[in-house]
Rosetta silent file (secondary structure, phi, psi, omega in degrees, C-alpha in Angstrom):
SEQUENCE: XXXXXXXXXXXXXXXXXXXXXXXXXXXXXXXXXXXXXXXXXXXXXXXXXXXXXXXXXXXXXXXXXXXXXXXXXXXXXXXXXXXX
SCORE:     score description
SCORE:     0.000 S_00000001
   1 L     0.000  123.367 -171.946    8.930   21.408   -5.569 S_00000001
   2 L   -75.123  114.600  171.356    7.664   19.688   -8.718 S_00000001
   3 L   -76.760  164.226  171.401    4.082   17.545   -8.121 S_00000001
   4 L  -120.307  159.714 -177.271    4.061   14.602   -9.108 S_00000001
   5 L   -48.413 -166.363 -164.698    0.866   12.315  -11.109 S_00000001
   6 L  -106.016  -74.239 -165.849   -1.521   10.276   -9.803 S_00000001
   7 L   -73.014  -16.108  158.211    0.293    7.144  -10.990 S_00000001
   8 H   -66.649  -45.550 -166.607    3.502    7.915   -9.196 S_00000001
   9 H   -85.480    5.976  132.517    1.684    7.936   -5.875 S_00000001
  10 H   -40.675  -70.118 -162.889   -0.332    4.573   -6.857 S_00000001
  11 H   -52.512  -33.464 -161.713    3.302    2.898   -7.424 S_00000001
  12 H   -72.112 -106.311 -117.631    4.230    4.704   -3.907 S_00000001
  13 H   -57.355  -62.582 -179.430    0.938    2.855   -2.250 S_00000001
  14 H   -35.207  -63.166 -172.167    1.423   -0.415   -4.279 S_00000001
  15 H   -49.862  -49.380 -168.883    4.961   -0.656   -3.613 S_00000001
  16 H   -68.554  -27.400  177.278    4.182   -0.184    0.282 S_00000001
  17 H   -49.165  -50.989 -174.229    1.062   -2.168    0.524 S_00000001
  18 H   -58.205  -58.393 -166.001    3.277   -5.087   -1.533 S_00000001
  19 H   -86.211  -33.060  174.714    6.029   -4.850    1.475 S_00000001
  20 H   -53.715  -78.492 -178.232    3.293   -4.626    4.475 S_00000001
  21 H   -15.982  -64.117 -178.240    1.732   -7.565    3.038 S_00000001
  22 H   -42.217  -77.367  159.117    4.533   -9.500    2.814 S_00000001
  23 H    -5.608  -77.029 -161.424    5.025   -8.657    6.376 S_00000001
  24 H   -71.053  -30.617 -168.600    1.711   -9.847    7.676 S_00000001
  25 H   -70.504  -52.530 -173.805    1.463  -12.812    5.401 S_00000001
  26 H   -73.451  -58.313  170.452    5.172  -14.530    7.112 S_00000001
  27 H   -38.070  -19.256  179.916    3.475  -13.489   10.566 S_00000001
  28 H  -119.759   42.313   72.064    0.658  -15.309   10.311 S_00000001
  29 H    -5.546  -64.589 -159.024    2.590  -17.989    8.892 S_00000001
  30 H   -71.657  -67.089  171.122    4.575  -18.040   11.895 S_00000001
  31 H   -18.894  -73.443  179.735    1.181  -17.805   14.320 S_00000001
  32 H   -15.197  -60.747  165.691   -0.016  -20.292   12.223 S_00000001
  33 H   -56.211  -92.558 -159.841    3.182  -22.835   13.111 S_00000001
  34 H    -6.815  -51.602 -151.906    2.986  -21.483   16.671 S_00000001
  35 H   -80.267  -37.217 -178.016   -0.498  -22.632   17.170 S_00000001
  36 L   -88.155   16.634  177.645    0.293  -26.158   15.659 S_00000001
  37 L    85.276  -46.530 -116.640    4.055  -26.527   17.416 S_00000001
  38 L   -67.109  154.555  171.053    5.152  -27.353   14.134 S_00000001
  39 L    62.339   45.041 -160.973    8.929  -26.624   13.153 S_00000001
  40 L    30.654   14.864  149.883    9.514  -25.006   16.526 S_00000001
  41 L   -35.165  -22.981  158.880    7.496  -22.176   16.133 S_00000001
  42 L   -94.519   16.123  165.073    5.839  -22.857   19.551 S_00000001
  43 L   -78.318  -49.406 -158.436    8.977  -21.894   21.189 S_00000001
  44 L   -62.243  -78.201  167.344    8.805  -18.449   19.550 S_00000001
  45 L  -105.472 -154.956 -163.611    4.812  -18.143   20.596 S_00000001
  46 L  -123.266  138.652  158.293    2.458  -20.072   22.951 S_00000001
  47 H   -25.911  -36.344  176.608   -0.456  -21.460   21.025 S_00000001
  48 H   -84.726  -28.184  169.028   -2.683  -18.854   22.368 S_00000001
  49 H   -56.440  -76.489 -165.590   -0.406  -16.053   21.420 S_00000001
  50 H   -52.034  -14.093  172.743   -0.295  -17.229   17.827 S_00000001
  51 H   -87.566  -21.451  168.496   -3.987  -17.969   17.848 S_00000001
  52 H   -93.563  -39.224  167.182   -4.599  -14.382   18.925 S_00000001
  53 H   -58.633  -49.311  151.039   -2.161  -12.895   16.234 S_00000001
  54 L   -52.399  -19.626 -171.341   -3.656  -15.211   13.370 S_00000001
  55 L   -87.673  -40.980 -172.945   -7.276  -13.562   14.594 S_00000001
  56 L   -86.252   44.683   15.174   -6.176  -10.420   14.543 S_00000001
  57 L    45.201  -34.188  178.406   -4.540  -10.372   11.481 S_00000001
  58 L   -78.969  -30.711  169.114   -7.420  -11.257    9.292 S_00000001
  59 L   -40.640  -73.072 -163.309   -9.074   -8.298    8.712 S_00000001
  60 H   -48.457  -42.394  172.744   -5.920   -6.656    8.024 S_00000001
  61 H   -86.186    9.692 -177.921   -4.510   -8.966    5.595 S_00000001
  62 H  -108.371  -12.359 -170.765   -8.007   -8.846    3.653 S_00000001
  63 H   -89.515  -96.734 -177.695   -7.833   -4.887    3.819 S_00000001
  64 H    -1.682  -67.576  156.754   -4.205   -5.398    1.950 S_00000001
  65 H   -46.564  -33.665  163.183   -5.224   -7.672   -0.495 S_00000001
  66 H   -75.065  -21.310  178.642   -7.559   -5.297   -1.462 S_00000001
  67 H   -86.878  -54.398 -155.865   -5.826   -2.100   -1.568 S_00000001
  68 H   -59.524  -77.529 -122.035   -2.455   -4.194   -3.519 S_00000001
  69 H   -73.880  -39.936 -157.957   -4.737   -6.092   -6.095 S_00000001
  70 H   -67.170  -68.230 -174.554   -7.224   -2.789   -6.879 S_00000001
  71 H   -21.605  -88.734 -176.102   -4.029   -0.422   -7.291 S_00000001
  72 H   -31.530  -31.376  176.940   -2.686   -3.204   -9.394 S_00000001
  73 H   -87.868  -60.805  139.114   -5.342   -3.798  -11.777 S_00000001
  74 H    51.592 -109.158 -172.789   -5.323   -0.069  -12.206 S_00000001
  75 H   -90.895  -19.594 -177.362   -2.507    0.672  -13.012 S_00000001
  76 H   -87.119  -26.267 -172.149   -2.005   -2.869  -15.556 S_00000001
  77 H   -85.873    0.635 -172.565   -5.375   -1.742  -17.238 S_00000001
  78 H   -75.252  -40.386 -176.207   -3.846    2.199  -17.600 S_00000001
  79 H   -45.439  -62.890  170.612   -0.647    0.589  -18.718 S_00000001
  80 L   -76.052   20.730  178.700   -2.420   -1.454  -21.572 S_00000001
  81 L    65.236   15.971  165.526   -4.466    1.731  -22.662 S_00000001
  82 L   -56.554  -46.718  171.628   -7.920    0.224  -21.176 S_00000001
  83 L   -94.705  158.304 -177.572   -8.231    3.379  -19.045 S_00000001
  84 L  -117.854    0.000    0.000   -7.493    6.766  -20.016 S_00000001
């Protein structure tokens, strides 16, 4: 089996980090709605649900942000030849 670089398994981490994000960011969207009724989003949860899924959430989406955007700069400064 053939390894592969360092910069394949970046793109692997990016890419998944990129779709987990996404993920957490329209949940706590939806919490978000939940907790204010709006758009019938407090059908789906009960204000207290969505206020406990928005809490717990932040950490997580600040861990994310941080893993996507480091990868990414990264890999855009190896890409412009900043890094070797």
């Amino acid at each position: 089996m053939a390894r592969h670089s360092v910069q394949w398994y970046l793109c692997k981490v990016l890419r998944i980090s990129g779709y987990v994000f996404f993920l957490v960011v329209v949940l706590m969207i939806m919490s978000g709605l939940a907790m204010t009724g709006r758009y019938g989003f407090g059908k789906v949860f009960s204000a207290n649900m969505g206020w406990k899924i928005h809490s717990t959430l932040k950490w997580p989406v600040i861990g994310l942000v941080l893993i996507h955007s480091i990868v990414a700069w990264y890999l855009s400064f190896r890409r412009w030849g900043w890094v070797r």
